[in-house]
TORVEX-768459 format. One record per residue (C-alpha): residue number from 1; residue in three letters; x negated, y negated, z negated. Coordinates in steps of 0.2 Angstrom, whole numbers, plus 5000, padded with zeros to 4 digits. Layout:
residues N
 num residuo    u    v    w
 NUM     ALA    X    Y    Z
...
This chain:
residues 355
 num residuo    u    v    w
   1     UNK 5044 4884 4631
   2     UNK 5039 4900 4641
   3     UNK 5058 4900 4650
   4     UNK 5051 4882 4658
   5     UNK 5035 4892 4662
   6     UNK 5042 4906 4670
   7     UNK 5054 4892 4682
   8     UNK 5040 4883 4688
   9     UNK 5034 4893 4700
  10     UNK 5051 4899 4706
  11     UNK 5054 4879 4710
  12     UNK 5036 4876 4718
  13     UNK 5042 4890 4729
  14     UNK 5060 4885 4734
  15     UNK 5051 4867 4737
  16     UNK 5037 4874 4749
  17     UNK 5051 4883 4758
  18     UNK 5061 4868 4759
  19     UNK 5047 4857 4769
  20     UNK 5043 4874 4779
  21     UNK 5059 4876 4784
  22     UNK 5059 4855 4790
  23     UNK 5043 4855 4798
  24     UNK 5052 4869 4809
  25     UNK 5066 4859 4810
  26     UNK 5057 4846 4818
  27     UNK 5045 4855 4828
  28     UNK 5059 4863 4837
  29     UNK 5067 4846 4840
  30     UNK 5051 4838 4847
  31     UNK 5049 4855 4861
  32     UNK 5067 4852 4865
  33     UNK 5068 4833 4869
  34     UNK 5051 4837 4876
  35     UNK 5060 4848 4887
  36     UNK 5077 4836 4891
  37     UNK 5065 4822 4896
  38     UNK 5057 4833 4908
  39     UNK 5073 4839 4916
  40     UNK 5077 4820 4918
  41     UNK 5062 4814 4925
  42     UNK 5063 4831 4940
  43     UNK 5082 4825 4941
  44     UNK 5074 4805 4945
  45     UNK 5063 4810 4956
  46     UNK 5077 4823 4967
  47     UNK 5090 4806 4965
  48     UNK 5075 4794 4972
  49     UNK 5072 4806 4986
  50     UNK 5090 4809 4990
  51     UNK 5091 4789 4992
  52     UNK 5077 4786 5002
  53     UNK 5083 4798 5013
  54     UNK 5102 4792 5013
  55     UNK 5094 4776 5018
  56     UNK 5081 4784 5032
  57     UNK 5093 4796 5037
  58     UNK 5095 4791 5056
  59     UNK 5076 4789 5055
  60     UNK 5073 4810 5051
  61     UNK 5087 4815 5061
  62     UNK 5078 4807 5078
  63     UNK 5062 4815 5069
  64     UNK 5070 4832 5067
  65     UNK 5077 4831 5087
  66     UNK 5062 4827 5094
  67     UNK 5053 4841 5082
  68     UNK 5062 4855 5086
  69     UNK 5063 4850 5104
  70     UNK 5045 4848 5103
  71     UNK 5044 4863 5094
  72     UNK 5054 4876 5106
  73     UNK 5046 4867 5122
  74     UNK 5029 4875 5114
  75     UNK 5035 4891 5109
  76     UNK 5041 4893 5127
  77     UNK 5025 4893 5134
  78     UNK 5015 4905 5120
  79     UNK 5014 4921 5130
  80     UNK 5024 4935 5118
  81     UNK 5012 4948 5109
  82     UNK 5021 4967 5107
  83     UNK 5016 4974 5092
  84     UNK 5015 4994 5087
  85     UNK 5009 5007 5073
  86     UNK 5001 5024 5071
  87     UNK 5000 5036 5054
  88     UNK 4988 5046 5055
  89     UNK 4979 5059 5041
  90     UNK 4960 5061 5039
  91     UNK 4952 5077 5036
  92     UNK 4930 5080 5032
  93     UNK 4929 5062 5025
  94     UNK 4932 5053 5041
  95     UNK 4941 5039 5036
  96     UNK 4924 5030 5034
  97     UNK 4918 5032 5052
  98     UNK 4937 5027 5057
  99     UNK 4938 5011 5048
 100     UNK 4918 5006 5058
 101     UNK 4927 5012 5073
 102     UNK 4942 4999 5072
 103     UNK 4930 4985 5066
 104     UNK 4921 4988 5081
 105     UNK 4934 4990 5093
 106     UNK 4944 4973 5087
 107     UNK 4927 4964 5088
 108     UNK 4927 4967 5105
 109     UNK 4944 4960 5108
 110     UNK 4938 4944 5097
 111     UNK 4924 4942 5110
 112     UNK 4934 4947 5123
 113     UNK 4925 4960 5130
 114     UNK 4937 4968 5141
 115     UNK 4922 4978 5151
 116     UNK 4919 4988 5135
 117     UNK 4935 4991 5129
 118     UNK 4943 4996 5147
 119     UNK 4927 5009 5145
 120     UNK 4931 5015 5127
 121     UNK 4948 5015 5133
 122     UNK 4950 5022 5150
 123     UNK 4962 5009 5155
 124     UNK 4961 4993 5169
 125     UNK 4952 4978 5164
 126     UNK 4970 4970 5164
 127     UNK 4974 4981 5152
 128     UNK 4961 4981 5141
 129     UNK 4963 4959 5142
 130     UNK 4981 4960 5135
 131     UNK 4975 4968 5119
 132     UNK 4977 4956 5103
 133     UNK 4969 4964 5090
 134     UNK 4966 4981 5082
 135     UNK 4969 4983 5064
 136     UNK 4970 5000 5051
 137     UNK 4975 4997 5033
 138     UNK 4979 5013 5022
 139     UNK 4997 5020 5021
 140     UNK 5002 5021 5003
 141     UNK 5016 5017 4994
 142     UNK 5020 5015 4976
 143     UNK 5022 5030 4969
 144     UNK 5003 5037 4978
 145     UNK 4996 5021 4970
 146     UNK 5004 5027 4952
 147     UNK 4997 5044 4955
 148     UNK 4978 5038 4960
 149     UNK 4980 5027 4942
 150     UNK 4985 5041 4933
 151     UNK 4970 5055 4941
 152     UNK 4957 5041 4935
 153     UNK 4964 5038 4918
 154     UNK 4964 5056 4917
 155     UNK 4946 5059 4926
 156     UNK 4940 5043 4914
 157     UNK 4929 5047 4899
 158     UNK 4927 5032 4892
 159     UNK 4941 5023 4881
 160     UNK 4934 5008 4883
 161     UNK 4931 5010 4901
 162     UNK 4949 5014 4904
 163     UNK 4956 5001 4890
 164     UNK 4947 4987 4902
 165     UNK 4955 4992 4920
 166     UNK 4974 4992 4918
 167     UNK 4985 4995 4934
 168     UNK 4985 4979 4943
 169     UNK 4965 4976 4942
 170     UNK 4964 4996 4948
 171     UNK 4975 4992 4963
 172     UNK 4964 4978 4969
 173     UNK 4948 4987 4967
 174     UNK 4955 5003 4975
 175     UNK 4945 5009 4989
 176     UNK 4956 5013 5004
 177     UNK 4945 5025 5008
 178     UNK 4950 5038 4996
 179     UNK 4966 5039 5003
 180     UNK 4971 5051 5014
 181     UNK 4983 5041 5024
 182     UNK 4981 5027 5036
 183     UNK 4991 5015 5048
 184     UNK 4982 5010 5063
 185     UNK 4989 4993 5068
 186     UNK 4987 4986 5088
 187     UNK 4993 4968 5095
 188     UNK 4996 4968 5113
 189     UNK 5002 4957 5128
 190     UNK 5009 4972 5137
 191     UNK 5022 4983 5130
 192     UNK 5017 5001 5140
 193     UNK 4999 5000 5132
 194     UNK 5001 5007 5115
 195     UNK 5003 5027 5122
 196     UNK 4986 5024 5134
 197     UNK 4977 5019 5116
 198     UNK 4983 5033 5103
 199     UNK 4970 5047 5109
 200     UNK 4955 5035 5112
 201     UNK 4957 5026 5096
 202     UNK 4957 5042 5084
 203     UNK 4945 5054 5095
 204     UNK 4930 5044 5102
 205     UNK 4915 5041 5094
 206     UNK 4923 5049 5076
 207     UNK 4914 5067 5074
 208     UNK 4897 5061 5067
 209     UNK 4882 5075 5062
 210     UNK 4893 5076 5043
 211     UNK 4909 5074 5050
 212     UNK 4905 5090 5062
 213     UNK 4895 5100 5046
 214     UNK 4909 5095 5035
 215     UNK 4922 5104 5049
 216     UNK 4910 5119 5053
 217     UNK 4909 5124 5033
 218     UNK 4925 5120 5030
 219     UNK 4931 5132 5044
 220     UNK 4921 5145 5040
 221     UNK 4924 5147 5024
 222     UNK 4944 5149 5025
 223     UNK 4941 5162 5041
 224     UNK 4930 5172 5029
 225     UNK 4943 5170 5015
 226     UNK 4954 5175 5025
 227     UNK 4944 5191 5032
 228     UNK 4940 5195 5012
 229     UNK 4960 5193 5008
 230     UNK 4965 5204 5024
 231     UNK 4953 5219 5016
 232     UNK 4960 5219 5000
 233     UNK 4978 5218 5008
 234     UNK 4971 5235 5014
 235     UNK 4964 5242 4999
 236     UNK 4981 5238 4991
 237     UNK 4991 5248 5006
 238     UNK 4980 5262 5001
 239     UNK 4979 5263 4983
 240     UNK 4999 5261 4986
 241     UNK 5000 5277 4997
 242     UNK 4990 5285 4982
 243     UNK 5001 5283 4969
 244     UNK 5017 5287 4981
 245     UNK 5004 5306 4984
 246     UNK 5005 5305 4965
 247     UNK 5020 5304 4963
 248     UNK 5027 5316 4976
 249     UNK 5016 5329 4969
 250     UNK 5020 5327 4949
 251     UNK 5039 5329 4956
 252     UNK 5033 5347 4964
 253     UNK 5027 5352 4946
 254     UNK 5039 5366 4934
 255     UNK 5052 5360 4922
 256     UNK 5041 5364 4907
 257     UNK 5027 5349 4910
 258     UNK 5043 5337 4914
 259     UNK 5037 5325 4901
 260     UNK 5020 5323 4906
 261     UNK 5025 5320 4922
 262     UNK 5037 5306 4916
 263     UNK 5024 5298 4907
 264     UNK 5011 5300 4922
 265     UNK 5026 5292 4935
 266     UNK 5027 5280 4922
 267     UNK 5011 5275 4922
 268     UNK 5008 5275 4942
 269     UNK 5025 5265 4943
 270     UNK 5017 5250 4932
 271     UNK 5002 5251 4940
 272     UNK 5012 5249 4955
 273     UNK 5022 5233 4949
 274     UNK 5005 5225 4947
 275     UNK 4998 5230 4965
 276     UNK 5015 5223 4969
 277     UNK 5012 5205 4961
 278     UNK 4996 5205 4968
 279     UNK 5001 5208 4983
 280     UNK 5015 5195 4984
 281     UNK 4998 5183 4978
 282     UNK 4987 5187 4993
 283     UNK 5003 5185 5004
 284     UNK 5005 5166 5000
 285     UNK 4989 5161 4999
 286     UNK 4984 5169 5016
 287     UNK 5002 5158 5020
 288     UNK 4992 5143 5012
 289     UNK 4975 5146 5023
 290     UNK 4983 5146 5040
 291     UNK 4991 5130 5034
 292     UNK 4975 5124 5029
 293     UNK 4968 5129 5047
 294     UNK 4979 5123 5057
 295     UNK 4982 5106 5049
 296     UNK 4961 5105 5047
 297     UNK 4959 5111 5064
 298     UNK 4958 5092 5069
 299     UNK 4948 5081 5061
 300     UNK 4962 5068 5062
 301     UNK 4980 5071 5062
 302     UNK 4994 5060 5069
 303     UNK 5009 5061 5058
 304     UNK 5016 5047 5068
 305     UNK 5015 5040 5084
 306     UNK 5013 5023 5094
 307     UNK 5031 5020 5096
 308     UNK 5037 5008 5110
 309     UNK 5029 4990 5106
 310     UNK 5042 4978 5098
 311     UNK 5039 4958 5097
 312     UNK 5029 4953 5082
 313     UNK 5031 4935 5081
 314     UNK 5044 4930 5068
 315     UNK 5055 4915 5067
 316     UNK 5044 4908 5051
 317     UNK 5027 4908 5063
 318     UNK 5035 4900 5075
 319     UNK 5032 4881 5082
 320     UNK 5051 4878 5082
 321     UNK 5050 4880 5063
 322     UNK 5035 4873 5058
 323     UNK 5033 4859 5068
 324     UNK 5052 4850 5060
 325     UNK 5048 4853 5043
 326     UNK 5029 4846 5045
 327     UNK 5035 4830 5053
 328     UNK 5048 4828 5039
 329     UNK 5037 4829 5028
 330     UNK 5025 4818 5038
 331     UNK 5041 4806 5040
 332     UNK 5046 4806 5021
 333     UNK 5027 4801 5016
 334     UNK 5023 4787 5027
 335     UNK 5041 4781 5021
 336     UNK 5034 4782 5002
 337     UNK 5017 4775 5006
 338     UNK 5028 4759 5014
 339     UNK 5041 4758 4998
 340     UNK 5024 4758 4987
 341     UNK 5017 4745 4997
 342     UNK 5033 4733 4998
 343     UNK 5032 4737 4978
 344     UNK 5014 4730 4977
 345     UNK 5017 4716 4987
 346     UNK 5030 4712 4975
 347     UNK 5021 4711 4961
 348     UNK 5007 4702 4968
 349     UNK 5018 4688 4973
 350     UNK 5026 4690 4955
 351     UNK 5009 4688 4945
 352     UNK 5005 4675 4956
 353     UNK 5020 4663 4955
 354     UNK 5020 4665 4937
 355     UNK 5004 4663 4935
């Protein structure tokens, strides 16, 4: 009696198993026809196509002749736009007043102001026509945009606030301002423009009331820095001629105090180890403020230059590509639409004689 107790539930179990295992079983065969009958019904609708434009075929060639002739007469006569970029670096928080500027100066093209901007520019009125558009987007590659994510998780307080913003949503909501690095974009008719621009664009109306504080503090400080640095460079020079007087005069001292005065030279000796070292420290960072000078000596830098314009339209925005594929596509509708209707007339006629 108790061995058909204790086997009970070890049946009940292999049973529930059993129907889990089926139901599985059957899911997986309901996702996989699911799957086969999609793949037919995409391969029906290719094998339709494929007819219907076996049948057509001399139909969409004559389209696609006439398109891309149609296509390339266009493109013929759109006059070519010259196309070149400039790197530069902003210092004092500038890139703010920079990016009003460019906004600015590409309104004027969309308005075609060519008074102004020949103004702003310093070039002819021709000139200042041929100009397309101004554009400035900042220059930052991957691995800047992993280093920005990792300060702010780092700067970030909150859990919470870090757990909600992962990378992607951070890259989207970045502001291009805090980077330090920017490309300034310009579209022209003429090729020889882009040179006559690069001063203009990163010079004129870009030292604001902050921008200039922001230069004149920032100056100021690393010149008296450096003054500060350059005195204790001195100091050091001397207390260093002290210890060498120390040391010249123990040496001119009797036998019998010899190991006093090799505890005193060893003393002056470390002493001067450390003057050393410090010295070697006040020697790089003076290095690192006449870096800091002269690259914050402008209030933009240009890493790199407006190079000769080069021809921005590609093939893919071209009339000669689009054109043939939109009249295809045009052709292959109105086809279907025609199919559908003979189908419909069809069955009308068919409900009708049998009724």
């Amino acid at each position: 009696m108790s061995e058909n107790m204790q086997n009970t539930p070890q049946k009940s179990t292999e049973v529930d198993l059993g129907d889990l295992f089926r139901m599985m079983g059957r899911a997986m065969n309901r996702f996989f026809a699911f799957i086969r009958n999609a793949l037919l019904f995409i391969l029906d609708l290719i094998i339709r196509a494929l007819i219907i434009v076996r049948v057509h075929v001399i139909k969409f060639v004559i389209v696609g002749i006439l398109s891309v002739a149609i296509g390339w007469f266009i493109d013929s006569r759109q006059p070519i736009v010259f196309g070149s970029d400039m790197i530069v670096q902003t210092n004092y928080g500038s890139a703010r007043q920079l990016y009003s500027n460019i906004k600015y100066y590409n309104g004027l093209v969309q308005r075609g102001d060519s008074v102004q901007l020949s103004t702003l520019f310093g070039i002819t009125e021709t000139q200042a026509r041929a100009i397309k558009g101004v554009s400035i987007e900042p220059n930052v590659s991957e691995i800047d945009m992993l280093k920005a994510y990792d300060r702010f998780m780092k700067e970030t307080d909150s859990i919470n606030v870090a757990g909600e913003i992962d990378y992607e949503k951070f890259k989207r909501s970045v502001d291009p301002l805090n980077f330090e690095r920017h490309e300034i974009g310009v579209a022209s008719g003429e090729i020889n423009i882009f040179s006559l621009l690069q001063d203009k664009l990163i010079k004129v109306n870009l030292e604001n009331d902050y921008i200039k504080k922001q230069k004149e503090i920032t100056l100021r400080n690393l010149n008296s820095e450096e003054a500060a640095l350059n005195k204790r460079l001195i100091k050091i020079d001397t207390l260093r001629d002290v210890y060498n007087k120390a040391i010249r005069s123990e040496a001119g001292k009797t036998s019998q105090s010899q190991t006093s005065i090799q505890m005193a030279s060893s003393t002056i000796k470390t002493s001067e180890l450390e003057l050393f070292s410090l010295d070697e420290e006040i020697a790089a960072r003076l290095l690192k403020i006449a870096e800091d000078k002269e690259f914050k000596k402008e209030t933009i830098n240009v890493l790199s230059n407006f190079s000769d314009g080069a021809q921005i339209r590609h093939f893919y925005d071209s009339y000669l590509f689009r054109i043939p594929i939109i009249t295809s596509l045009l052709l292959f509708v109105f086809i279907l639409l025609r199919e559908l209707n003979k189908y419909l007339n069809t069955y009308a006629e068919n409900r009708r004689s049998n009724a």
